[in-house]
C-alpha positions, 0 to 999 in steps of 0.5 A: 500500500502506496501512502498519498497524504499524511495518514500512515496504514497501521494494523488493528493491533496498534489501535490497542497499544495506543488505547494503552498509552493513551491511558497512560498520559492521561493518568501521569498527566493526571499525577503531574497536575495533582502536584502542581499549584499556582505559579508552577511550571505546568508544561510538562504536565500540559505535555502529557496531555498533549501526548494523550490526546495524540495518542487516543486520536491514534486509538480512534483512527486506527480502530475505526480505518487502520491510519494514523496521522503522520504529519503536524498534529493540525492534521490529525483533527483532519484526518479525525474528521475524515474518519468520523465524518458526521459522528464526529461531535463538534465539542470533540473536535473542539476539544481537541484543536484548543489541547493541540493548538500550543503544542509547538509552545509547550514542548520546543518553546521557551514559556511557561505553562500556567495553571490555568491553562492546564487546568482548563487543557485537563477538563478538556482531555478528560471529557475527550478521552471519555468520548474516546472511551465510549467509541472504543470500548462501547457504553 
């Protein structure tokens, strides 16, 4: 199988292993921002909620069309919507582009996180990891 766009073919057993990692950021970033208080440095957490996101919109993909994204991550909202069509809910991809938006900023970048903002990027993964759950593994 020739590749013609930044989705790369992968197997169903590479949806699990993402479902596994996913799992796994989003429980350290849920760690990281238990350890954290006003004027910390959140990106390492914002980081790992950055990382799960990747790594359940990878589960979801791959699960439902055996792809992942391979470019930027802009591109793996695409390719979500491309995948999901009109079952994709607009809160979902939402959620989605605002934790993806700093993710150049928070991990190559020279600022600080805030916490406010992780605060507000953890709310956002824990309700779209819950809808990647839901689409997973079923209600």
């Amino acid at each position: 199988m020739t590749r013609t766009g930044p989705a790369k073919p992968v197997d169903r057993i590479f949806a699990a292993g993402r479902l596994a990692n996913a799992r796994s950021y989003l429980q350290a970033a849920r760690d990281g921002f238990a350890l954290t208080g006003e004027g910390s440095n959140t990106n390492p957490v914002l980081s790992q909620i950055i990382n799960a996101a990747v790594a359940y919109t990878d589960a979801l993909t791959a699960s439902r069309k055996s792809v992942v994204n391979q470019q930027d991550h802009g591109a793996a909202v695409k390719l979500l919507r491309d995948v999901f069509g009109r079952d994709l809910p607009t809160a979902q991809e939402r959620q989605l582009r605002r934790i993806l938006e700093d993710k150049d900023e928070v991990q190559y970048g020279a600022s600080i996180g805030r916490f406010t903002e992780a605060a507000e990027r953890l709310a956002d993964l824990e309700a779209y990891a819950a809808w990647a759950e839901r689409q997973l593994i079923g209600e």
